[in-house]
Biopython code that builds the backbone (N, CA, C, O; Angstrom):
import numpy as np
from Bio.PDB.StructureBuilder import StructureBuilder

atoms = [
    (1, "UNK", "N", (0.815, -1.178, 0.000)),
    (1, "UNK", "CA", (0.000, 0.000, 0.000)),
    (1, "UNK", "C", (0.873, 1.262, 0.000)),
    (1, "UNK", "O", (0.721, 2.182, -0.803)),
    (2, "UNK", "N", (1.854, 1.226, 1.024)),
    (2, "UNK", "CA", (2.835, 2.492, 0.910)),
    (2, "UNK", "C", (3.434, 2.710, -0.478)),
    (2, "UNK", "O", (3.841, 3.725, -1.042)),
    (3, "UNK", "N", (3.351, 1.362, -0.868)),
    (3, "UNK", "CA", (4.426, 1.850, -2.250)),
    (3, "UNK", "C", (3.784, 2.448, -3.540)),
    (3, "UNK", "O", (4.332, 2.914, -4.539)),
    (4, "UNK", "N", (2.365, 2.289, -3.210)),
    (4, "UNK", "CA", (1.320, 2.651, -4.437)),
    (4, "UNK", "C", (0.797, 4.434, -3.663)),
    (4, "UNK", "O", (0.507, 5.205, -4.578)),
    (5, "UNK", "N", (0.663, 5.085, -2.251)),
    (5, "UNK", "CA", (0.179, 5.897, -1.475)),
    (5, "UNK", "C", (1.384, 6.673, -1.766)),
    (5, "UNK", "O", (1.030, 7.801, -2.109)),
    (6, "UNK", "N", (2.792, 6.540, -1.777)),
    (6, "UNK", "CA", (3.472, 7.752, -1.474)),
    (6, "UNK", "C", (3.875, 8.215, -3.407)),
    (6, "UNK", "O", (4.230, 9.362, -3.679)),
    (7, "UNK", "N", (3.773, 7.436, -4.201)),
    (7, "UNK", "CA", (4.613, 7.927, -5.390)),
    (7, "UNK", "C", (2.513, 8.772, -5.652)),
    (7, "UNK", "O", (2.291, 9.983, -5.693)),
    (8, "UNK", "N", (1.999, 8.256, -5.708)),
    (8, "UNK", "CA", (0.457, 8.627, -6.328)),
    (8, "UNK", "C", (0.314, 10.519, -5.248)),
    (8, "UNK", "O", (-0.115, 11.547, -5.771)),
    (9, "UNK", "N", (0.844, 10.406, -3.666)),
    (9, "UNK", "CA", (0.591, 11.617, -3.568)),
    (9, "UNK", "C", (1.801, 12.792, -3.784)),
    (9, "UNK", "O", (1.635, 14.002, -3.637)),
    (10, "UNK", "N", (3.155, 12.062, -4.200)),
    (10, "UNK", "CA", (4.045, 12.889, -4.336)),
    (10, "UNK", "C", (3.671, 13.290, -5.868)),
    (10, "UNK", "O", (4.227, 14.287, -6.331)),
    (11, "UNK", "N", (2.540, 12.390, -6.865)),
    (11, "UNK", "CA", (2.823, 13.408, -7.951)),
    (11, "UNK", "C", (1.679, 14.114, -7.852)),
    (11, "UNK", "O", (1.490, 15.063, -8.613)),
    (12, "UNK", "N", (0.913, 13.814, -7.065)),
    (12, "UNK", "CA", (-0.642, 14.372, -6.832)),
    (12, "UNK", "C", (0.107, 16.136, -5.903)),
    (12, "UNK", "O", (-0.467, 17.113, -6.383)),
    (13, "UNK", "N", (0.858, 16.416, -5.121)),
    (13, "UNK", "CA", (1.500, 17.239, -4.288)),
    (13, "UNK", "C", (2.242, 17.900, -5.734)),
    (13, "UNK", "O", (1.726, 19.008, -5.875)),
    (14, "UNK", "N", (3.099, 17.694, -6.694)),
    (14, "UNK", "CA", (3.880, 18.080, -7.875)),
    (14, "UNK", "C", (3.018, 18.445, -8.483)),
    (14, "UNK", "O", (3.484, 19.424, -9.066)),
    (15, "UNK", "N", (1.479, 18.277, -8.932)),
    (15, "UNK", "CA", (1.381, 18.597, -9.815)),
    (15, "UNK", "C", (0.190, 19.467, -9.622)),
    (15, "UNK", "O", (-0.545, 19.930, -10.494)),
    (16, "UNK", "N", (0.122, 19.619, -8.269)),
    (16, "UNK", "CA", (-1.003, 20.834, -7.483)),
    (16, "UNK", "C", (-0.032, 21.849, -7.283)),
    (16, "UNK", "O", (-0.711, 22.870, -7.173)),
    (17, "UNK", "N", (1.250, 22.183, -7.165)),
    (17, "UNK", "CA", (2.352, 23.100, -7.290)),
    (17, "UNK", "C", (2.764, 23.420, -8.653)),
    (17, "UNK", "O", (2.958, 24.594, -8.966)),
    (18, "UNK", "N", (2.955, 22.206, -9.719)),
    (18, "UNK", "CA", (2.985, 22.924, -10.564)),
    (18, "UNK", "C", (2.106, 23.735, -11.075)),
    (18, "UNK", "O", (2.348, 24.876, -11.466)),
    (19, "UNK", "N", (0.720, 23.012, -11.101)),
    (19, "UNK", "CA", (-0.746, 23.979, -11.579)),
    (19, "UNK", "C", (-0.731, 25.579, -10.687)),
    (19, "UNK", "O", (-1.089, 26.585, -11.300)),
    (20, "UNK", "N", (-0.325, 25.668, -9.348)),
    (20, "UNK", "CA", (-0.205, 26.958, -8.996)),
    (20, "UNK", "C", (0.719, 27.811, -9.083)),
    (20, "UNK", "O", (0.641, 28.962, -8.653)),
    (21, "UNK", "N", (1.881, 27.211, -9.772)),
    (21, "UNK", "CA", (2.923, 28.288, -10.095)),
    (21, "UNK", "C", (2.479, 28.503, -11.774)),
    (21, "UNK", "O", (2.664, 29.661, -12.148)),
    (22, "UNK", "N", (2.092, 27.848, -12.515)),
    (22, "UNK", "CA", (1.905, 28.011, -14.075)),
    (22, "UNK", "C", (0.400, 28.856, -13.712)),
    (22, "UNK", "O", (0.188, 29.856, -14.399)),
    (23, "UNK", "N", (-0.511, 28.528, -12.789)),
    (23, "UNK", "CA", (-1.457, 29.639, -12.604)),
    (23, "UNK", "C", (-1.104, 30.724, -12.727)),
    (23, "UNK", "O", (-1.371, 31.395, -13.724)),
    (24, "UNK", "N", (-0.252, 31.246, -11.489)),
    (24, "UNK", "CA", (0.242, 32.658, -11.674)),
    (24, "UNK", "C", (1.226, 33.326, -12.825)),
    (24, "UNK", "O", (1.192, 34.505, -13.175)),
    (25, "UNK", "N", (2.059, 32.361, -13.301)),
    (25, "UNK", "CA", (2.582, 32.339, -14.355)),
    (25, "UNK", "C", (1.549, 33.420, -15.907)),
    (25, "UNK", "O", (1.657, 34.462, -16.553)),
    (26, "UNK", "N", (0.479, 32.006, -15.740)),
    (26, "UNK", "CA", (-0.591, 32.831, -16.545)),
    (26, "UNK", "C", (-1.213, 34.092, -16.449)),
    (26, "UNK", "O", (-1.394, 34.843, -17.407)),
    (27, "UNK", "N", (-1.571, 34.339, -15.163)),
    (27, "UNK", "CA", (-1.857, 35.531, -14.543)),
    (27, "UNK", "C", (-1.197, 36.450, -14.785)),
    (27, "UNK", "O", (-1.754, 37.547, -14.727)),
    (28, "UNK", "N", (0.037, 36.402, -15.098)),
    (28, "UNK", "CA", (1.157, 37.616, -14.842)),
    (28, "UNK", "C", (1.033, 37.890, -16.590)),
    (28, "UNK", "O", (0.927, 38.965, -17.180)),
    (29, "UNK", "N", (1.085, 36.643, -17.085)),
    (29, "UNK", "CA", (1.244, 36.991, -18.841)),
    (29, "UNK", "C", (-0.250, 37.384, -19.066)),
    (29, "UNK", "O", (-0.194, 38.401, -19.757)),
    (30, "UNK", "N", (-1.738, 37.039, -18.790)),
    (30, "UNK", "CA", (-2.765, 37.748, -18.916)),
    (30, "UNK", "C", (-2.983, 39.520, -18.811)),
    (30, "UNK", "O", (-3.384, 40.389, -19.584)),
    (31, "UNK", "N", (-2.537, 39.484, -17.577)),
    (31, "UNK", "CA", (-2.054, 41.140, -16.997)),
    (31, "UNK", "C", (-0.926, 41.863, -17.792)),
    (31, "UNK", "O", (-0.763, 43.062, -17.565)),
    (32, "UNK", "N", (-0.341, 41.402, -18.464)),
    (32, "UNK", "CA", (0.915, 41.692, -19.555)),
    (32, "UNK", "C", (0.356, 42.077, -21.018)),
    (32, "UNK", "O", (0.536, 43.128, -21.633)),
    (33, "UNK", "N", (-0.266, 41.099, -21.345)),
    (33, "UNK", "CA", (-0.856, 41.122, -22.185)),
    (33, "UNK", "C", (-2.421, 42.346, -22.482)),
    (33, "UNK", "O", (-2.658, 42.815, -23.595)),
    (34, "UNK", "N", (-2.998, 42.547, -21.642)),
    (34, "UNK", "CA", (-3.986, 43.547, -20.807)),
    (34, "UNK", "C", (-3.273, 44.888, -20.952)),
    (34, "UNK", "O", (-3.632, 45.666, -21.836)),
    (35, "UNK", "N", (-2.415, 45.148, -20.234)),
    (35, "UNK", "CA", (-1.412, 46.074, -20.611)),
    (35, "UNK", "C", (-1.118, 46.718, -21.732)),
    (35, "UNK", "O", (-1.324, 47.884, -22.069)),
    (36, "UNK", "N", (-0.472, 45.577, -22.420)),
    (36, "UNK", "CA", (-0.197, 45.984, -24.111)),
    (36, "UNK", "C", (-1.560, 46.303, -25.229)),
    (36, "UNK", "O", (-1.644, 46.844, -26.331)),
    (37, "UNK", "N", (-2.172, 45.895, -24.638)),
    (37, "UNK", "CA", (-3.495, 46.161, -25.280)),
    (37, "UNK", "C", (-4.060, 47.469, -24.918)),
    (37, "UNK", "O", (-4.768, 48.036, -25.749)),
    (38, "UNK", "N", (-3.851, 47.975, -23.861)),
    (38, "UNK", "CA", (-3.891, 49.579, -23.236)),
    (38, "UNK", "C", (-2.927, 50.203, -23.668)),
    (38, "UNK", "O", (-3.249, 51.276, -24.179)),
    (39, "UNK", "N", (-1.888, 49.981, -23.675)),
    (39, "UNK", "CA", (-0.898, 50.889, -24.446)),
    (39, "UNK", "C", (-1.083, 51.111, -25.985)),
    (39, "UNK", "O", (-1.066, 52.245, -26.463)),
    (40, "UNK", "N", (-1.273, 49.916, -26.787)),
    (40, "UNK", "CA", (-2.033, 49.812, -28.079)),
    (40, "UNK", "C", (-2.923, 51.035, -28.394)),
    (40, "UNK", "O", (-2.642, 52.091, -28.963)),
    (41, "UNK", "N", (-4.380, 50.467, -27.720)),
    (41, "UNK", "CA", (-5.144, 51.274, -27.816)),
    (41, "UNK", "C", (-4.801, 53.088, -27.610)),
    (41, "UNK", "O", (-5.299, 53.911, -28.378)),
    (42, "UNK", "N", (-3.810, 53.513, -26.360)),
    (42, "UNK", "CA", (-3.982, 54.479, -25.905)),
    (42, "UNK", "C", (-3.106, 55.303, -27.261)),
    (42, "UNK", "O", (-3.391, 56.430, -27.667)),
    (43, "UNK", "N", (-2.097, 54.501, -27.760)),
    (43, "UNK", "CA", (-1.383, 55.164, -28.797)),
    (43, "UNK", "C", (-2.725, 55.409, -30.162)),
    (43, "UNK", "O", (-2.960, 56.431, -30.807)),
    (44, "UNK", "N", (-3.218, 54.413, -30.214)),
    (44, "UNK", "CA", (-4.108, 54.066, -31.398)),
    (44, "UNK", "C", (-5.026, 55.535, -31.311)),
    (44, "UNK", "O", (-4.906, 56.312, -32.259)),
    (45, "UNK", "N", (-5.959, 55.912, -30.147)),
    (45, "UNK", "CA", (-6.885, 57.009, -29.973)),
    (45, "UNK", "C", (-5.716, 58.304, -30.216)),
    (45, "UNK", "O", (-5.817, 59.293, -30.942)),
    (46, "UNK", "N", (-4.488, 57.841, -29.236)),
    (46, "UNK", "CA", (-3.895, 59.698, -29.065)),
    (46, "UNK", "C", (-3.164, 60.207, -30.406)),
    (46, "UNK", "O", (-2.682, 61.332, -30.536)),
    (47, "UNK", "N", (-3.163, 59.161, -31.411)),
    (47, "UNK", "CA", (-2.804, 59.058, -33.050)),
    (47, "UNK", "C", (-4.066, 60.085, -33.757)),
    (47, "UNK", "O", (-3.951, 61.151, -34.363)),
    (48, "UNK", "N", (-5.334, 59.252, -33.390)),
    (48, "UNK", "CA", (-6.543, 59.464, -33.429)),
    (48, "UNK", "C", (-7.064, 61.340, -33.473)),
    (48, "UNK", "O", (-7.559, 62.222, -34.175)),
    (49, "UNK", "N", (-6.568, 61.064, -32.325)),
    (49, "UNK", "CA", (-7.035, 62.574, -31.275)),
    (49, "UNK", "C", (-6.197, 63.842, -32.150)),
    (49, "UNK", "O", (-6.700, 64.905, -32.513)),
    (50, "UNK", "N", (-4.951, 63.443, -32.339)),
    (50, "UNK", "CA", (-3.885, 64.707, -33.434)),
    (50, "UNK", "C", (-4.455, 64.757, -34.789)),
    (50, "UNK", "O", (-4.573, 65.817, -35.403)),
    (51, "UNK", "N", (-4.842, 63.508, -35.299)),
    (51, "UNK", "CA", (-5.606, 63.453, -36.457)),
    (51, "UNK", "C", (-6.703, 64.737, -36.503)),
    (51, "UNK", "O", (-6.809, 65.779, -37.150)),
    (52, "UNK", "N", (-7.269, 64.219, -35.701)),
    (52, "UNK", "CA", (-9.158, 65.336, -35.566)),
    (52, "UNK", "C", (-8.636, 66.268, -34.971)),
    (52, "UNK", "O", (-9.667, 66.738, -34.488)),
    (53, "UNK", "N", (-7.321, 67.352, -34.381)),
    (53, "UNK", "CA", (-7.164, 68.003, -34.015)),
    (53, "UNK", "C", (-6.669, 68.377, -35.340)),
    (53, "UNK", "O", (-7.544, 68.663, -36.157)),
    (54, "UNK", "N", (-5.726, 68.423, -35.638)),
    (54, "UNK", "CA", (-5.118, 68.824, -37.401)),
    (54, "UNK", "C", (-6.378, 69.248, -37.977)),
    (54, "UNK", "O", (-6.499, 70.451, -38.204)),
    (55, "UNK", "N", (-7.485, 68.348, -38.293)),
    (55, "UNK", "CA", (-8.639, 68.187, -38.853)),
    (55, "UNK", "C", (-8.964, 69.578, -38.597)),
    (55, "UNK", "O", (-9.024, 70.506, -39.403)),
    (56, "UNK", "N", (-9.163, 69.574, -37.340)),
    (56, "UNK", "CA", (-10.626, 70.914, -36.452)),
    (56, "UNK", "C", (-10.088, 71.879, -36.774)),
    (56, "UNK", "O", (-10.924, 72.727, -37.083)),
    (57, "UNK", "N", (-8.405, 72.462, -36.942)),
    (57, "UNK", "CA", (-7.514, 73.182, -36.797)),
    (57, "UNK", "C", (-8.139, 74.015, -38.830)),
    (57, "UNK", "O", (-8.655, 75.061, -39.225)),
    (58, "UNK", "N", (-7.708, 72.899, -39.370)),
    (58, "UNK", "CA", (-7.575, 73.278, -41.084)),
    (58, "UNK", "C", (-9.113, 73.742, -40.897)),
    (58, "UNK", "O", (-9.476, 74.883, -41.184)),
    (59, "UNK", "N", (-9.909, 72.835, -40.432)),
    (59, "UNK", "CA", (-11.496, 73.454, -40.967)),
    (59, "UNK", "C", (-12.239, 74.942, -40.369)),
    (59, "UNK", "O", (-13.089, 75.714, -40.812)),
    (60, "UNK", "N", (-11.311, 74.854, -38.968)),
    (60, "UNK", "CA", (-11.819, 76.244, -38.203)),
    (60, "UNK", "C", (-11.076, 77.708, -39.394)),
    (60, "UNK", "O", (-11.495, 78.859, -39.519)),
    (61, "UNK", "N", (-10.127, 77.165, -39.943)),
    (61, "UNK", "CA", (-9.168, 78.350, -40.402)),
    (61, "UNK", "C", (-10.137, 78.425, -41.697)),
    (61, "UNK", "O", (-10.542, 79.565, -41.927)),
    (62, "UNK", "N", (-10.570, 77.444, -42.560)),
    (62, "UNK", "CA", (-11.121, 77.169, -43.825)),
    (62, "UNK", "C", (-12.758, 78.257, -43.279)),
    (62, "UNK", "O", (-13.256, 79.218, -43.865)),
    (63, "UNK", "N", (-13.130, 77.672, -42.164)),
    (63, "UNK", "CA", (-14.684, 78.859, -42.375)),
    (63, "UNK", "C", (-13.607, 79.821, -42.044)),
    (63, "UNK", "O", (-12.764, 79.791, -42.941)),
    (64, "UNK", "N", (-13.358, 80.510, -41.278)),
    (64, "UNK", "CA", (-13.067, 82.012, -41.274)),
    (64, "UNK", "C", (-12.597, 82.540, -42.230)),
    (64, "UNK", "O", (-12.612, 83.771, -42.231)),
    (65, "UNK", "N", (-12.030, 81.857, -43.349)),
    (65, "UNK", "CA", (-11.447, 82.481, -44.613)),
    (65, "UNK", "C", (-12.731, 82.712, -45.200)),
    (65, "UNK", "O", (-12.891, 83.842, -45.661)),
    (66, "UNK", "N", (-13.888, 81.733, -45.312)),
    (66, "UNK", "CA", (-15.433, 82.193, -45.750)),
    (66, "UNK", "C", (-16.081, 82.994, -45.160)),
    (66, "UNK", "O", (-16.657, 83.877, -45.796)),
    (67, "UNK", "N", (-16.181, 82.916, -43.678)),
    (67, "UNK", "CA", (-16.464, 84.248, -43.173)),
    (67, "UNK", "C", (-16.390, 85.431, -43.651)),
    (67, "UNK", "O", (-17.436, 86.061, -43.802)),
    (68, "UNK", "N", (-15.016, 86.066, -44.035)),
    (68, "UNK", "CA", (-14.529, 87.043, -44.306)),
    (68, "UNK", "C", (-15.086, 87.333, -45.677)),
    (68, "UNK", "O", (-15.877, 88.239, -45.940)),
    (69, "UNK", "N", (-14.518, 86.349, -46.617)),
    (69, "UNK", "CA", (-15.279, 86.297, -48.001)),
    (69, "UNK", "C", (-16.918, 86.515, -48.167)),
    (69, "UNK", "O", (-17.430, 87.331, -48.933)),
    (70, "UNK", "N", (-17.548, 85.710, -47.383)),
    (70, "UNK", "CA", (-19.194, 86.287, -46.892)),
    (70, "UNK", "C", (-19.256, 87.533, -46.731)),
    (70, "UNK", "O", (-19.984, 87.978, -47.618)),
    (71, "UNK", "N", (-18.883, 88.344, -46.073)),
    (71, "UNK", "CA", (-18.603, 89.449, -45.653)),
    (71, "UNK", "C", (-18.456, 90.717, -47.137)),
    (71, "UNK", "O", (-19.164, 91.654, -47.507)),
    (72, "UNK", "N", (-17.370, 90.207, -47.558)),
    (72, "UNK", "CA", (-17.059, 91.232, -48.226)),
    (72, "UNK", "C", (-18.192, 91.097, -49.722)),
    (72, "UNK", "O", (-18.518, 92.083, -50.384)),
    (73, "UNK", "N", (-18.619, 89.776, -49.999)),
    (73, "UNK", "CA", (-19.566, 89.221, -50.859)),
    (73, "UNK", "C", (-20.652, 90.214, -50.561)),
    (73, "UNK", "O", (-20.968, 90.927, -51.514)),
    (74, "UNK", "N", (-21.387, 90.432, -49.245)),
    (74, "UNK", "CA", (-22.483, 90.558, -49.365)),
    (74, "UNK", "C", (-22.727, 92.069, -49.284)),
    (74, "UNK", "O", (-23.855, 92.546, -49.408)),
    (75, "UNK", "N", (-21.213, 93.079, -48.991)),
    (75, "UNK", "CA", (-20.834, 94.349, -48.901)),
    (75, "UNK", "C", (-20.769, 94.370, -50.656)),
    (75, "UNK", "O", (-20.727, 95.562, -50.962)),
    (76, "UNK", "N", (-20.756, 93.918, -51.322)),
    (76, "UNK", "CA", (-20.531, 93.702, -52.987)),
    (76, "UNK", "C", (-21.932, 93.415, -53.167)),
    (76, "UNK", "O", (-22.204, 94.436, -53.798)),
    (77, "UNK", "N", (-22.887, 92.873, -53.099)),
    (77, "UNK", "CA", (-24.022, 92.672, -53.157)),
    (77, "UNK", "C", (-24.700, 94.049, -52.533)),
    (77, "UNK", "O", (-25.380, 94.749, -53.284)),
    (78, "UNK", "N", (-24.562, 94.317, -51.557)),
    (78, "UNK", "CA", (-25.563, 95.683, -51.116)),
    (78, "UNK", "C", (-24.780, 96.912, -52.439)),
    (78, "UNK", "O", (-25.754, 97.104, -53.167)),
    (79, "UNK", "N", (-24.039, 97.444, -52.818)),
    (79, "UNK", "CA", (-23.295, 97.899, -53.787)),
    (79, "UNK", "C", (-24.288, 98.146, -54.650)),
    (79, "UNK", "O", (-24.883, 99.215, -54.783)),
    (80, "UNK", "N", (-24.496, 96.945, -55.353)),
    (80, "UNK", "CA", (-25.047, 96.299, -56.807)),
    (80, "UNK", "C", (-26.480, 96.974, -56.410)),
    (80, "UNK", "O", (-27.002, 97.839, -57.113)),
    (81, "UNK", "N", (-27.138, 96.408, -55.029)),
    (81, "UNK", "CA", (-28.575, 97.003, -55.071)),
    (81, "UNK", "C", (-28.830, 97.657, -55.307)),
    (81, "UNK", "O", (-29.629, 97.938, -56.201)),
    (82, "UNK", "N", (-27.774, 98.796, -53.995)),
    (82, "UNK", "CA", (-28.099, 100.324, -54.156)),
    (82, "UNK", "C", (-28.046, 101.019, -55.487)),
    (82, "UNK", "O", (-28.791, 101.955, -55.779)),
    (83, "UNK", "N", (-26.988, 100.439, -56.400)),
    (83, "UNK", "CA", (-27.023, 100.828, -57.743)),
    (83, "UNK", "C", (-28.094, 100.756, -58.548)),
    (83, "UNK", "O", (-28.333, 101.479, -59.516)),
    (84, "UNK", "N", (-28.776, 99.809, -58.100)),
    (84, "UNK", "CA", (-29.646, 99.064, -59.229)),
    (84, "UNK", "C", (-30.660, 100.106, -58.586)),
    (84, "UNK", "O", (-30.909, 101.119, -59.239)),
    (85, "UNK", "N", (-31.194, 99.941, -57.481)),
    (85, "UNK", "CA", (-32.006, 101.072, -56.709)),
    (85, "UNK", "C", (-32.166, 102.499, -57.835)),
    (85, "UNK", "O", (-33.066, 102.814, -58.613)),
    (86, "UNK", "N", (-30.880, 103.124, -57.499)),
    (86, "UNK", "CA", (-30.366, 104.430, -58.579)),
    (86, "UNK", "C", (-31.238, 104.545, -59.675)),
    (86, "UNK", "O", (-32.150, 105.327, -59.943)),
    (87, "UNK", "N", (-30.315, 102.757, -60.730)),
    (87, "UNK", "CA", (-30.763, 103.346, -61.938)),
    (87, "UNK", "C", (-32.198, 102.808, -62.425)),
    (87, "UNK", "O", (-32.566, 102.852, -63.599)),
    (88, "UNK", "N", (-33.027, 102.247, -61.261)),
    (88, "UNK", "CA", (-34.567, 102.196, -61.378)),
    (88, "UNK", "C", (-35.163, 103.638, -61.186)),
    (88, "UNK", "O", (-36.029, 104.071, -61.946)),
    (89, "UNK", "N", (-34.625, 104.402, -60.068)),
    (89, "UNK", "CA", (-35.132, 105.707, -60.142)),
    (89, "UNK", "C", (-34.927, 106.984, -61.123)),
    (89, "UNK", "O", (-35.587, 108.021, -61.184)),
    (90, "UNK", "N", (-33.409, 106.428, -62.127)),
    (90, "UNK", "CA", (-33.249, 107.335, -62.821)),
    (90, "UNK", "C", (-34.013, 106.961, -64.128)),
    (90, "UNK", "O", (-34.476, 107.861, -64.829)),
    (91, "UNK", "N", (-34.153, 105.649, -64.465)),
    (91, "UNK", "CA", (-34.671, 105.566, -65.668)),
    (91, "UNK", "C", (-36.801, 105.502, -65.225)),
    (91, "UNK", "O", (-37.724, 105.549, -66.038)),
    (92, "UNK", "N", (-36.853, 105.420, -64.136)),
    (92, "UNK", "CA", (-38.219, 106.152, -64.306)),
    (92, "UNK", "C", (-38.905, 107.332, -63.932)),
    (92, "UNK", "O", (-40.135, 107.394, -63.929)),
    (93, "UNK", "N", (-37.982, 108.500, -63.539)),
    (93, "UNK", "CA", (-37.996, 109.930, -64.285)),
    (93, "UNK", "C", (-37.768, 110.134, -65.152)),
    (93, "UNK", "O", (-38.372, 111.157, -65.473)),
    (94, "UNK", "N", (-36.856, 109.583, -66.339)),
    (94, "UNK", "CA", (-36.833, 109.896, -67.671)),
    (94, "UNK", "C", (-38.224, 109.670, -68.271)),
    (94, "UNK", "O", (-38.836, 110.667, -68.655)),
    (95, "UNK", "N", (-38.681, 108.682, -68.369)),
    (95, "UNK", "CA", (-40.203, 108.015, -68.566)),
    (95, "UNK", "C", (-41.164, 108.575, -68.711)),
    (95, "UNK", "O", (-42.222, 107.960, -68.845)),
]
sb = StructureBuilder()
sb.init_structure("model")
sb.init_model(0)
sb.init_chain("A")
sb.init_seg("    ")
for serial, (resi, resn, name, xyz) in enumerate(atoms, 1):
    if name == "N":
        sb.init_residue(resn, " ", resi, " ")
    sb.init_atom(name, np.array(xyz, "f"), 0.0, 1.0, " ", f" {name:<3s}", serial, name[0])
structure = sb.get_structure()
């Protein structure tokens, strides 16, 4: 009986130690791995984030160049009215 009881719990004892050191083993490479996947990601968005900042940057500058152009467009447009205004009143006193 001893000779079948001590080899059956010395590998039964080996191989409940090995399962808890390759546990944590795993654990440590799960959490490693977890990690790199946060670093991944965090590069991936803050890549992201300069992108749509560049973006916001060109498009904020792009309206204010229309702004201005609006502006002077519609100072060119009142112009034209008032003219047109004019020569409705001059050509119907001639009349």
């Amino acid at each position: 009986m001893e000779q079948f009881l001590y080899p059956t719990l010395t590998a039964f004892f080996a191989a409940f130690i090995t399962w808890f050191f390759s546990m944590r083993k795993s654990l440590a490479q799960d959490r490693a791995a977890e990690l790199d996947n946060a670093v991944s990601a965090v590069k991936y968005y803050r890549d992201l984030l300069d992108d749509l900042t560049a973006r916001l940057t060109t498009a904020t500058d792009t309206i204010k160049k229309m702004e201005i152009q609006h502006r002077e467009l519609m100072l060119v447009n009142q112009q034209l009215v008032d003219e047109l205004q004019k020569f409705k009143q001059l050509n119907g006193k001639q009349q």
